[in-house]
C-alpha positions as CSV (number, residue, x, y, z in Angstrom):
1,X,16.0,-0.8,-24.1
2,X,17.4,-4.5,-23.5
3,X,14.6,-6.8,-23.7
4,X,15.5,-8.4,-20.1
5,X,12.5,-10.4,-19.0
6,X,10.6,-8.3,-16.8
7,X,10.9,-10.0,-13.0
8,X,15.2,-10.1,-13.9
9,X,15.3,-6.1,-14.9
10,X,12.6,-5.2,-12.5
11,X,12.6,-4.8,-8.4
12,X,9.0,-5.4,-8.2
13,X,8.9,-8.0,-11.4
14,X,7.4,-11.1,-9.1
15,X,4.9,-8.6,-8.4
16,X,4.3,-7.1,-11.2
17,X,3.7,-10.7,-12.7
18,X,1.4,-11.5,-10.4
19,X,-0.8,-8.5,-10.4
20,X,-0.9,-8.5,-13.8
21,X,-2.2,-12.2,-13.7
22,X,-4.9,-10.7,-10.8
23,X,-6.2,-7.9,-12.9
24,X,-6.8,-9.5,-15.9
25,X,-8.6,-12.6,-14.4
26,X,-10.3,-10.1,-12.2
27,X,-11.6,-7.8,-15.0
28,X,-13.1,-11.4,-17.4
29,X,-15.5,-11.9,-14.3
30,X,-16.2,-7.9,-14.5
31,X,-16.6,-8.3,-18.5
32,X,-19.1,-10.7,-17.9
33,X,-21.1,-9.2,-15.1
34,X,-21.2,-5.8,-17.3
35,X,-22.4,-7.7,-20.8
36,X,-25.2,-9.1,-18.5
37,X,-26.0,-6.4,-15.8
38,X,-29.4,-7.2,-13.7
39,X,-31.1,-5.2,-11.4
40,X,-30.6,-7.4,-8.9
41,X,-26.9,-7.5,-9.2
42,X,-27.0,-3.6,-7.8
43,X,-26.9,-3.3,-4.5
44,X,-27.4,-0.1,-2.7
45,X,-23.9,0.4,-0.4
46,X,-25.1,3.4,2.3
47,X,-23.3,6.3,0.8
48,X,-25.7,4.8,-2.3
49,X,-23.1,4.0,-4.3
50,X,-23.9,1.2,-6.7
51,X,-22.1,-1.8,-5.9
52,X,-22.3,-4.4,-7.8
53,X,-21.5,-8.1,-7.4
54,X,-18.7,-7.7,-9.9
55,X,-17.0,-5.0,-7.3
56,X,-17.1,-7.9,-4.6
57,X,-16.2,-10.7,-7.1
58,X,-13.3,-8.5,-8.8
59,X,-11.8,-8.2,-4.7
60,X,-12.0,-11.5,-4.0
61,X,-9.9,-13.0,-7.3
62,X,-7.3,-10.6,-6.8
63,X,-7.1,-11.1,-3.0
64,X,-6.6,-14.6,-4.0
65,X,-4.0,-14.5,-6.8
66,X,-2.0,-12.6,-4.9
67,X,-1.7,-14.6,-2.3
68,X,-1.2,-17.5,-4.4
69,X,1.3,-16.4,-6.9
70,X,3.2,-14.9,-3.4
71,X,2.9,-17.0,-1.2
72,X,6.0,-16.0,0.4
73,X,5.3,-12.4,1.2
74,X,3.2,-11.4,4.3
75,X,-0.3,-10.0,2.2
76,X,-1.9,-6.6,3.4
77,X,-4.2,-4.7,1.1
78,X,-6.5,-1.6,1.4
79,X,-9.1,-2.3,-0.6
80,X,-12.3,-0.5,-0.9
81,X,-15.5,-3.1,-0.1
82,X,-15.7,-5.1,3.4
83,X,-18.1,-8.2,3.6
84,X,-20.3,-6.2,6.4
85,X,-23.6,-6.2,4.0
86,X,-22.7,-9.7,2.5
87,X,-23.1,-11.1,6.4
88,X,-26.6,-10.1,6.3
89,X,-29.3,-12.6,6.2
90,X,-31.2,-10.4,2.6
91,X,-28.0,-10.5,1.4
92,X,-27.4,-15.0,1.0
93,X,-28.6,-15.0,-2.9
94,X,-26.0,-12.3,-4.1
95,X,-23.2,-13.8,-1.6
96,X,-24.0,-17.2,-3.4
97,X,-24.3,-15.4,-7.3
98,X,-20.6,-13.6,-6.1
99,X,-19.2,-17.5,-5.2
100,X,-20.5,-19.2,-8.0
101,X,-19.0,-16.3,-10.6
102,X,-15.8,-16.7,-8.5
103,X,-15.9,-20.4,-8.9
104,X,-16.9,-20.4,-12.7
105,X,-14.2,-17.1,-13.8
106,X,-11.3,-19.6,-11.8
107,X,-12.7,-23.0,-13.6
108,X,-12.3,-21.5,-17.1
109,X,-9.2,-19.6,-16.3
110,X,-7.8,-22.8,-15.5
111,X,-4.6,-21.3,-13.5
112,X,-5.7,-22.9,-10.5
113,X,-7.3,-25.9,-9.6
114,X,-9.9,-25.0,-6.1
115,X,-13.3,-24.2,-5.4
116,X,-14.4,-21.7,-2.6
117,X,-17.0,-21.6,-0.5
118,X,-19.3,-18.3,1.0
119,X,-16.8,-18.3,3.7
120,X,-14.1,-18.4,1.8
121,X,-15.4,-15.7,-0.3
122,X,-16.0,-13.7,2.7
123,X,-12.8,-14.1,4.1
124,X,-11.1,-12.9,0.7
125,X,-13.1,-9.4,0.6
126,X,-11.9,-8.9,4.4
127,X,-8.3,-9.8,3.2
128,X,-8.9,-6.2,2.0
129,X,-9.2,-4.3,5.3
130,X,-5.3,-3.1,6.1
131,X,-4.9,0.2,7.0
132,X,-2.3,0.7,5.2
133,X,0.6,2.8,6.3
134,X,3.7,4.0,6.2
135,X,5.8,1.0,6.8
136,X,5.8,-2.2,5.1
137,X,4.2,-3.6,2.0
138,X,0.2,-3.1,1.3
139,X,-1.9,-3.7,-2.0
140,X,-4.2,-0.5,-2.8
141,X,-6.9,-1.6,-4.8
142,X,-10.0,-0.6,-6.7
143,X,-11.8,-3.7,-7.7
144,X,-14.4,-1.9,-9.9
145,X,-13.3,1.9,-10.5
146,X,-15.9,3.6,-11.5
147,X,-19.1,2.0,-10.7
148,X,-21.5,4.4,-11.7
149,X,-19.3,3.8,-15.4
150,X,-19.9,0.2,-15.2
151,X,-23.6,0.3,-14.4
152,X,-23.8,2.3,-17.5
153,X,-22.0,-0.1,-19.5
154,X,-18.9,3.3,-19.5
155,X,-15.7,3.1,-18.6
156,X,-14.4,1.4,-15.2
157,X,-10.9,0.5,-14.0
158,X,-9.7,-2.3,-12.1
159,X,-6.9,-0.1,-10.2
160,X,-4.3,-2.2,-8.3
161,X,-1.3,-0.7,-6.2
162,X,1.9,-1.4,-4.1
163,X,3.1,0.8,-1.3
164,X,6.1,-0.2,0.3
165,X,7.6,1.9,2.9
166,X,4.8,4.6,2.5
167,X,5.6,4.8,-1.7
168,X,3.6,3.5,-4.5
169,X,6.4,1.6,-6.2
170,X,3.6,-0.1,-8.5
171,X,0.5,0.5,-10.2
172,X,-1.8,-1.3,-12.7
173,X,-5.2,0.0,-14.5
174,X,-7.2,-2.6,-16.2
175,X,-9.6,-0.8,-18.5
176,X,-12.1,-3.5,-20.1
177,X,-13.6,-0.4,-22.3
178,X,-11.1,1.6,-23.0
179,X,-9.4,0.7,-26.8
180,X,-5.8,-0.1,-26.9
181,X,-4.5,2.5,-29.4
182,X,-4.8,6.0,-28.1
183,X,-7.4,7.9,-29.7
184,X,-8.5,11.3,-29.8
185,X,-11.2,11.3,-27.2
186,X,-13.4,13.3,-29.1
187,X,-13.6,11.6,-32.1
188,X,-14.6,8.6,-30.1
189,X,-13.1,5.2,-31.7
190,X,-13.3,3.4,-34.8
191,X,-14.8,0.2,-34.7
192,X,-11.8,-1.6,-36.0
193,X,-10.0,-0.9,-32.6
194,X,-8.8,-3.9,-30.4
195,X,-11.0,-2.8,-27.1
196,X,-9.7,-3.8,-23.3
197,X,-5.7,-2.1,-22.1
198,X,-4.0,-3.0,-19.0
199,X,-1.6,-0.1,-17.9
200,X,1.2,-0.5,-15.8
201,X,4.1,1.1,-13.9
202,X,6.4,0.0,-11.9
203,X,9.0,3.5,-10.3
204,X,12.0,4.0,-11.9
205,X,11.0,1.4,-14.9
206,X,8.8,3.6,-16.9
207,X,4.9,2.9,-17.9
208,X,3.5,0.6,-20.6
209,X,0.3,-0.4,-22.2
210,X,-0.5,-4.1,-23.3
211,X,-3.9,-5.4,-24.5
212,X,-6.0,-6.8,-21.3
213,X,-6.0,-10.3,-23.2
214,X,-2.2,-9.7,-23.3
215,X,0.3,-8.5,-26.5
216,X,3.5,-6.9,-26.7
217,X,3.8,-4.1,-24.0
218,X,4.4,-0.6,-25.5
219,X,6.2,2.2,-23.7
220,X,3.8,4.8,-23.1
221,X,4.5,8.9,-22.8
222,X,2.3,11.8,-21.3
223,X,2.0,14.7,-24.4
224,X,4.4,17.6,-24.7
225,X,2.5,20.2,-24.9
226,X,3.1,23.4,-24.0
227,X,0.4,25.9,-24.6
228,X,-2.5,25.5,-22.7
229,X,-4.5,26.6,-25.3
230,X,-3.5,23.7,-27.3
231,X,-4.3,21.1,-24.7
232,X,-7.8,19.3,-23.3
233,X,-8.6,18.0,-20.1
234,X,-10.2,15.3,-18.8
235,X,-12.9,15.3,-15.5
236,X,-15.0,13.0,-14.1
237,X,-18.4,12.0,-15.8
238,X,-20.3,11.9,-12.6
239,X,-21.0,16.0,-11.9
240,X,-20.4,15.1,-8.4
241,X,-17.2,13.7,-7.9
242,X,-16.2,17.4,-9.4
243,X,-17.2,20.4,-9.3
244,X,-17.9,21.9,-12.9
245,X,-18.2,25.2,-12.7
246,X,-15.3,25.4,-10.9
247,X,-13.0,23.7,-13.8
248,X,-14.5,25.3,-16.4
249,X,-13.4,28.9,-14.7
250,X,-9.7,27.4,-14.4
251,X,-10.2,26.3,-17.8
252,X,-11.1,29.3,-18.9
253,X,-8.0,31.2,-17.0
254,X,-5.8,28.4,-18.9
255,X,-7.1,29.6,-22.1
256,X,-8.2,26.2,-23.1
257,X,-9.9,25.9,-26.3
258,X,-11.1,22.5,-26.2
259,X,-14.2,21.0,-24.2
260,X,-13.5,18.9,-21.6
261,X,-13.1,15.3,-22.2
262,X,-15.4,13.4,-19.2
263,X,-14.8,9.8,-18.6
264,X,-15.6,7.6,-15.4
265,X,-12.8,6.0,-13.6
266,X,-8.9,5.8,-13.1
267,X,-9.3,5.5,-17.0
268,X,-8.4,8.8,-16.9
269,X,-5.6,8.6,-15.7
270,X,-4.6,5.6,-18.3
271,X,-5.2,7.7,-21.3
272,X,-3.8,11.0,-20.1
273,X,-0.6,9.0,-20.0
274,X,-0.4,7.9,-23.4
275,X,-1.6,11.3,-24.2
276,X,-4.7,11.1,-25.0
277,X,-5.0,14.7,-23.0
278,X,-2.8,16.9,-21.3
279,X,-4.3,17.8,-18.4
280,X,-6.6,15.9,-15.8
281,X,-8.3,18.0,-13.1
282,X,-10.3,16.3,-10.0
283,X,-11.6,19.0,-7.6
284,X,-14.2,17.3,-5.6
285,X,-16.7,19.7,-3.4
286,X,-16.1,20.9,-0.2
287,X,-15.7,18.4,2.4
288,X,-15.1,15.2,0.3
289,X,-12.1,13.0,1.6
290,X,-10.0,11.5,-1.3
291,X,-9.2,7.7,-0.6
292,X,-5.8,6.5,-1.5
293,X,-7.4,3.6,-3.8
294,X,-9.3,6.4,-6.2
295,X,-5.4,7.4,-7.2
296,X,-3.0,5.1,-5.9
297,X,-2.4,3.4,-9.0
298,X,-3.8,5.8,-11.7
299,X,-1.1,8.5,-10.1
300,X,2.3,6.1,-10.6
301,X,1.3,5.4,-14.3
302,X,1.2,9.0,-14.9
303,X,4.3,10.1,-13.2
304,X,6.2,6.9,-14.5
305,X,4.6,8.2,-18.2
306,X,6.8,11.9,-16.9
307,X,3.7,13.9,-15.9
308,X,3.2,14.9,-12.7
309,X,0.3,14.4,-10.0
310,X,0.0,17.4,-7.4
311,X,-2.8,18.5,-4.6
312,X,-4.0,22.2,-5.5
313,X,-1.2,23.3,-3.3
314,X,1.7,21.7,-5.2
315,X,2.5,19.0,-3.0
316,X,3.1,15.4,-4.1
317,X,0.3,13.2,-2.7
318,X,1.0,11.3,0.5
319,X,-0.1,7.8,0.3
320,X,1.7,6.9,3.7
321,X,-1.5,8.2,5.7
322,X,-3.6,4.7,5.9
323,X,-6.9,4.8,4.2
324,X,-7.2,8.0,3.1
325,X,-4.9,11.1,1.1
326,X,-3.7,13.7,3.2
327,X,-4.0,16.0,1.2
328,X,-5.0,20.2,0.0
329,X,-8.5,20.0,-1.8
330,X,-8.4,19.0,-5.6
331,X,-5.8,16.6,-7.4
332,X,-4.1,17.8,-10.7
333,X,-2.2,15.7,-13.4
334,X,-0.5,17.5,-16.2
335,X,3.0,17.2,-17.9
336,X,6.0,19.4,-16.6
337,X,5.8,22.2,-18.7
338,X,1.6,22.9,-18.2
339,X,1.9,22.4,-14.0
340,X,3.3,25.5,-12.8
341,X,0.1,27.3,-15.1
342,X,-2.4,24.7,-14.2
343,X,-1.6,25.2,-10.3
344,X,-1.7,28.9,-10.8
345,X,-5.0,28.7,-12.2
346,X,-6.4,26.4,-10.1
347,X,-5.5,28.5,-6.7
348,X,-6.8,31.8,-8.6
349,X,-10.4,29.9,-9.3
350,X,-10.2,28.1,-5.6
351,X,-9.6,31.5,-4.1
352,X,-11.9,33.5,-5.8
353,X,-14.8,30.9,-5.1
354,X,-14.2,30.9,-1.6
């Protein structure tokens, strides 16, 4: 490949830049927050997922870099957290922790030269509250992927997106905790290994993996495999966000040999596409809605890597819908040659539970 510079050989490269710039700064505030974790830092959200001051913190940098380092483009993002439960009056001593960890990550960054107050940190989590659509340009982010991960000091992604005209056109995974070189999951990694990879894709460009500090992008590739009793698969860590007994039966129709490799986050979808794996199943329980920030991202790294993302039906995921994925129960990534088996065995085990 020519080594054009990427904003010249890429569509997207001014955005690309700038997300890159987001992620990273975003994920030192979350590498700080996780080496330090208090109790008081996690805050119940209703649905009782742990949020944590990093998640709000994470939102608000990259709300702001974006609009700085674009200042020409009219900003919309879906992003997952509102300021709702930062308004209320319990909640003054985390909003004021969240503004001085803003101040201090953007201080010693040294990028920018500003200070924000609580309202300004309020005002950059609601930057987040697009719908989303499908016309026009949105950001989809994650600002802390994965929080049950991070509580745990596990893996978490920072998972950034760009639709435009309905399309992811770019995605990037900032994975603090995830080691640079691809590993075999199951050997865990040697302690040698540079730790922290930001993935990205951009459509039509390919996907790459640089450190998170930054270094030399590498191309990155999803496995060829072909026998499903050759490959492993990844699911979620948390039993709930999948149901087990479920992927263990399509497992088990697949022929695959290999226990399943569970990790929190969009991380997944980061290693799958170096290939780490060859085969990430999500099939949530009945009832759960899939939001277009859990995959936005994680989805275009893998497709740009040539695997594929599919519902359990077959269809490609529809991002154009606003907040939330229209689509059949169950998300499957796999590489070309594994789908068409993976799909079979997936709507075999669906039916036969129902």
């Amino acid at each position: 490949m020519s080594q054009l510079p990427e904003v010249a050989a890429n569509p997207y490269g001014a955005e690309l830049a700038a997300a890159k710039k987001a992620v990273a700064l975003a994920a030192r505030l979350c590498q700080r927050v996780q080496r330090g974790i208090l109790q008081s830092d996690v805050q119940s959200k209703a649905d009782r997922t742990p949020v944590t001051v990093a998640d709000y913190g994470s939102q608000v940098l990259i709300s702001l870099v974006l609009k700085k380092e674009l200042p020409s483009e009219s900003f919309s993002m879906v992003a997952e957290e509102d300021s709702k439960d930062l308004r209320k009056d319990d909640a003054q001593e985390i909003l004021e922790h969240i503004t001085s960890l803003v101040n201090e990550t953007i201080v010693n960054d040294g990028s920018y030269n500003m200070s924000l107050s609580k309202e300004d940190v309020l005002a950059a989590i609601d930057g987040g509250n697009s719908e989303g659509g499908p016309s026009g340009r949105h950001w989809i982010l994650d600002p802390i992927d994965g929080t049950k991960g991070f509580i745990r000091g596990d893996q978490y992604a920072i998972a950034l997106g760009l639709l435009d005209e309905g399309r992811v056109v770019l995605g990037l995974l900032g994975c603090p905790n995830l080691p640079l070189k691809s590993t075999n999951m199951h050997n865990g990694s040697s302690s040698g290994d540079q730790v922290g990879s930001l993935f990205f894709a951009t459509i039509g460009c390919g996907a790459r993996v640089e450190a998170l500090e930054g270094s030399e992008p590498q191309k990155i590739s999803m496995c060829s495999i072909k026998n499903p009793a050759d490959a492993s698969f990844f699911e979620s860590f948390e039993a709930s966000h999948s149901k087990r007994d479920l992927t263990s039966s399509i497992a088990e129709k697949l022929g695959v040999q290999a226990p399943p490799v569970r990790m929190d986050s969009q991380a997944k979808y980061g290693a799958l596409a170096r290939g780490d794996g060859a085969i990430y199943l999500r099939i949530p329980h009945e009832g759960y809605i899939e939001t277009v920030w859990d995959n936005a991202a994680g989805s275009i790294v893998v497709t740009e890597a040539g695997g594929m993302v599919k519902d359990a039906s077959g269809n490609d995921l529809d991002f154009s819908k606003g907040r939330y994925l229209d689509r059949d129960r169950g998300i499957i990534a796999t590489n070309k040659y594994l789908m068409p088996m993976v799909l079979k065995a997936v709507q075999e085990a669906i039916k036969e539970e129902q």
